[in-house]
N, C-alpha and C positions, 0 to 999 in steps of 0.2 A: 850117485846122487850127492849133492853138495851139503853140508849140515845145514845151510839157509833155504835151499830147498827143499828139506827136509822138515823144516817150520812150518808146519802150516796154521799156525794162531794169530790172534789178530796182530799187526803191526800197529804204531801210532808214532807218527814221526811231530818229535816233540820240538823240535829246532832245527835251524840250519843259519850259520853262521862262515859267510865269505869276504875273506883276508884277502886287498889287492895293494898294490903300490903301485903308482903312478898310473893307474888306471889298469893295470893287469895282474888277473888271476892269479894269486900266489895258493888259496888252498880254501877248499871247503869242507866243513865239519858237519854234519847230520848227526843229530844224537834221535836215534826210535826205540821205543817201548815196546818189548815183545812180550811183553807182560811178566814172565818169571827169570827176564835179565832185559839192561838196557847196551844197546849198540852204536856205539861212534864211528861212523863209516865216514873215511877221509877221500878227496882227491885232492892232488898235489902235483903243481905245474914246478920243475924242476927254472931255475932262472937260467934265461935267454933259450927255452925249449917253445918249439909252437907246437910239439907233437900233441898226443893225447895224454891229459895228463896221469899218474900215478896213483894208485890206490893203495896203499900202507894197511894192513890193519886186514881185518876190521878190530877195534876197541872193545872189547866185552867187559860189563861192569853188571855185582847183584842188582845196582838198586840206580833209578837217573839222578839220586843225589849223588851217587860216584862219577858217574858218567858228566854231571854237570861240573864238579871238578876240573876233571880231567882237561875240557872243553873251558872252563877259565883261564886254566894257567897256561893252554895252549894261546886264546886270543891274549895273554895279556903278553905274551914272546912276540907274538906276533905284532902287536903295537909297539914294542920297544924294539922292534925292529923297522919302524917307520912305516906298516902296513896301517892302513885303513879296516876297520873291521864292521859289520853290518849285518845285520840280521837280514834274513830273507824267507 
């Protein structure tokens, strides 16, 4: 059994934040509350792939003031990288 499956308390997904360029998928960021840690789970479309994309991670942080961190300084690489970024 997987440690995520192995959770079974409440989840609370606090954001989701999706980086495109040119109209396509470069990566999305989900930061959820599992109450006694918070989780940034990624995909990530590798450029010029149409496969499915990649999952890195997951991101484990005590508190989602870490977690929102983390999920900063990623969107702000990702806009100085010419991505669009948006909440969803």
């Amino acid at each position: 059994m997987s440690e995520a499956a192995a959770r079974t308390g409440p989840r609370s997904e606090l954001y989701v934040r999706h980086a495109r360029i040119e109209g396509r998928s470069v990566a999305v960021l989900r930061a959820v509350d599992e109450g006694d840690r918070c989780v940034v789970e990624a995909e990530v479309w590798p450029s010029g792939s149409t496969a499915d994309p990649l999952r890195p991670g997951p991101y484990t942080f005590p508190t989602p003031v870490e977690a929102t961190r983390f999920v900063t300084h990623a969107v702000e690489a990702f806009i100085a990288l010419g991505c669009e970024v948006a909440a969803s």
